[in-house]
C-alpha positions as CSV (number, residue, x, y, z in Angstrom):
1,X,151.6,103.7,113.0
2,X,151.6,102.0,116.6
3,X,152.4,105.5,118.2
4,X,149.6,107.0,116.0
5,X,147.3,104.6,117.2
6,X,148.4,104.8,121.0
7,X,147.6,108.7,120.9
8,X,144.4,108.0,119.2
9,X,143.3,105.1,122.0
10,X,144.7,107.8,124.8
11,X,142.4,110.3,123.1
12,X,139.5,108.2,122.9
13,X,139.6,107.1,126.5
14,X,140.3,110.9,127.8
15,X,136.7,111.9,125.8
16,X,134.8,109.1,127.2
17,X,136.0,110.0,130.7
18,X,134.9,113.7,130.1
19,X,131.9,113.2,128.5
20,X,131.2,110.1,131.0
21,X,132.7,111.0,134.2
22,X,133.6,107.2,134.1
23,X,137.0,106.2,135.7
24,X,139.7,105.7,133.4
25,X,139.8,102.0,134.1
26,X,136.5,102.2,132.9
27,X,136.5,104.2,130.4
28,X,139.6,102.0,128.6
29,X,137.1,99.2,128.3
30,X,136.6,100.2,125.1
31,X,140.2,99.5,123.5
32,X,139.2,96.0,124.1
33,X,136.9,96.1,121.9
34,X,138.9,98.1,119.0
35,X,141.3,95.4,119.5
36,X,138.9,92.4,119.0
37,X,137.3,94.0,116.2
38,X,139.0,96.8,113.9
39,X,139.6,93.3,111.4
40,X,135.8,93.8,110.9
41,X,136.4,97.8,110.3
42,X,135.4,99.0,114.0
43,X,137.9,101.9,114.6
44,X,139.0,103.3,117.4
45,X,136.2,106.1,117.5
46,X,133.1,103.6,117.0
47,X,134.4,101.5,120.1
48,X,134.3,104.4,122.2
49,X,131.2,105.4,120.8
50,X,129.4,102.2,121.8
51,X,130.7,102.7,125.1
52,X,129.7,105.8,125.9
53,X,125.6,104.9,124.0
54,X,125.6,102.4,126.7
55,X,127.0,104.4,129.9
56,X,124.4,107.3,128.6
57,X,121.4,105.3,127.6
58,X,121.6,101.8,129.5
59,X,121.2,102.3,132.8
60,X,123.0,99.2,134.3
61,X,125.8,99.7,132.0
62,X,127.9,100.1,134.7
63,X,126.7,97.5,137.3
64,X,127.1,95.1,134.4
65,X,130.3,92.4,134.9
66,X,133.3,93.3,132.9
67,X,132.5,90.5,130.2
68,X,129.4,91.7,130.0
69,X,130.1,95.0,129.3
70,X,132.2,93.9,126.4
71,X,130.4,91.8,124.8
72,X,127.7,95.0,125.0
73,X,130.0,97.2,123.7
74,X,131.0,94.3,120.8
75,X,127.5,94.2,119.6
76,X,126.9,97.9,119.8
77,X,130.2,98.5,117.8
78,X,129.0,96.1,115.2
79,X,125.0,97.4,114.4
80,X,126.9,100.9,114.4
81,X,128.9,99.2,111.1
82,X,125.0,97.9,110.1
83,X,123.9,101.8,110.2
84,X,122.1,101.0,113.7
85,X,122.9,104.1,115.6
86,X,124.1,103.3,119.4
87,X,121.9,105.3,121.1
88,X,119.2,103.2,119.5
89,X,120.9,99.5,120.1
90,X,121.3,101.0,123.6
91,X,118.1,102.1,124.5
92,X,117.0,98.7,122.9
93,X,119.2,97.0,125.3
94,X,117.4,98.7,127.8
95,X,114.1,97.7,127.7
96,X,115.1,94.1,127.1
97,X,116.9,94.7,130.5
98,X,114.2,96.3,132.3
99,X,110.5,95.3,130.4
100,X,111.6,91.8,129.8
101,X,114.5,90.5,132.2
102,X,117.3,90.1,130.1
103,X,120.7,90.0,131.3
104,X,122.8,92.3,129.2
105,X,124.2,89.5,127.2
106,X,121.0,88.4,126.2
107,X,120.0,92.0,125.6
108,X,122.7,92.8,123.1
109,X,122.0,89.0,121.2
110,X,118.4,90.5,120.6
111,X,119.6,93.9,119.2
112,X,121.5,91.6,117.2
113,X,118.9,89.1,115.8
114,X,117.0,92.3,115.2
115,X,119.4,93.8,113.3
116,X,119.6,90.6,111.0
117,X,115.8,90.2,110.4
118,X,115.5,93.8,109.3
119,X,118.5,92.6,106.8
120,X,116.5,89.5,105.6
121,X,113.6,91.4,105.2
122,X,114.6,93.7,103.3
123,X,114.5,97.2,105.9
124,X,117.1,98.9,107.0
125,X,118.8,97.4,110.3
126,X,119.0,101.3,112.1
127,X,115.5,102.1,111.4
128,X,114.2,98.9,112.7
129,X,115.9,99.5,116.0
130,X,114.5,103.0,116.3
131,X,111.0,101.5,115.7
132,X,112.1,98.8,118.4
133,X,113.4,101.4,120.4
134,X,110.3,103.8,120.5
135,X,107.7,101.1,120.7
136,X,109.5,100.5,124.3
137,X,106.2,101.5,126.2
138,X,103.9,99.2,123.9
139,X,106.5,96.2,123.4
140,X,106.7,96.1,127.3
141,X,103.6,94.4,127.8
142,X,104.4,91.3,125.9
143,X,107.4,90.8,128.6
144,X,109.3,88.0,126.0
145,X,107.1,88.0,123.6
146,X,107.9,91.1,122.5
147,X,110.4,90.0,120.0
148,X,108.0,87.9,118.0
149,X,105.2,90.5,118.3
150,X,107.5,93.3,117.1
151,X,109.1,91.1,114.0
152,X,105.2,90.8,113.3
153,X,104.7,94.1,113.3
154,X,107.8,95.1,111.1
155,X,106.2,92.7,108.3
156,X,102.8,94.7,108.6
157,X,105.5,97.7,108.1
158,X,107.0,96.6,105.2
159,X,103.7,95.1,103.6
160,X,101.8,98.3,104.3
161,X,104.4,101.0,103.9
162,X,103.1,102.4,107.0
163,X,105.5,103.7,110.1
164,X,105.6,101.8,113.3
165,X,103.5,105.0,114.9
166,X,100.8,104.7,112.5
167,X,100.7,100.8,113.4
168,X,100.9,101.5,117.0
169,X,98.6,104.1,116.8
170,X,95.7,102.1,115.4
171,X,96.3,99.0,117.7
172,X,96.1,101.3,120.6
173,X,92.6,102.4,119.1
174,X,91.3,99.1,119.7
175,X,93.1,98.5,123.4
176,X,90.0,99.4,125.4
């Protein structure tokens, strides 16, 4: 079992390197997480997938500190269990980053929070961070706010049945 899970960890880290162009050190950031988390169900394939959604979609990733990085790739690893797909938690992470900010810690507890509103209210977690996600450009110009005025407008969603679009849509017709 140890020697399956070595090759599977070596095999991991080799994709992310090719697919990345990361350095190995780098790219074996991801084990870390495996480690910390496979109790929760995170396998060794979802790790390296929240590493390589946040090398491909947040553009600091790699300027981030170590810790950082981990505790990135932690949260990414966990909304991917939560149906949030990394790309999405990602790209999220990336506008808190640039439109609001955040450090990357603080960017990966808001994909987090997100993630649990859309569970108390009754929406599915990944869908709610693809609405975050694509209402980037509109969210942006609440800086901080944005949070509170996105949870807002996922109630309107789930009281009116409408898409995010749609509620962006009109809102924009009355920005003049």
């Amino acid at each position: 079992a140890i020697k399956a899970l070595t090759l599977a960890l070596d095999e991991q880290t080799a994709s992310i390197m090719k697919s990345t162009g990361a350095s190995k050190a780098m790219s074996s950031e991801f084990q870390n997480t495996f480690t910390d988390l496979a109790s929760m169900g995170v396998t060794a394939e979802t790790a390296a997938q929240s590493f390589t959604a946040l090398f491909d979609n947040f553009s600091d990733f790699t300027t981030e500190s170590k810790a950082s990085r981990k505790t990135m790739m932690d949260s990414v690893a966990i909304l991917e269990l939560h149906g949030v797909a990394g790309a999405d938690a990602a790209q999220g992470m990336q506008l808190a980053r640039k439109a609001f900010g955040f450090t990357g810690d603080e960017a990966a507890a808001q994909q987090l929070r997100i993630a649990k509103f859309a569970e108390d209210l009754g929406r599915a977690p990944g869908q709610v961070a693809k609405d975050f996600a694509s209402a980037a450009p509109q969210l942006a110009a609440f800086g901080r706010n944005a949070e509170q005025v996105f949870k807002k407008l996922q109630g309107t969603i789930k009281e009116t049945g409408l898409a995010m679009g749609t509620i962006l849509g009109v809102a924009e017709g009355f920005d003049t």
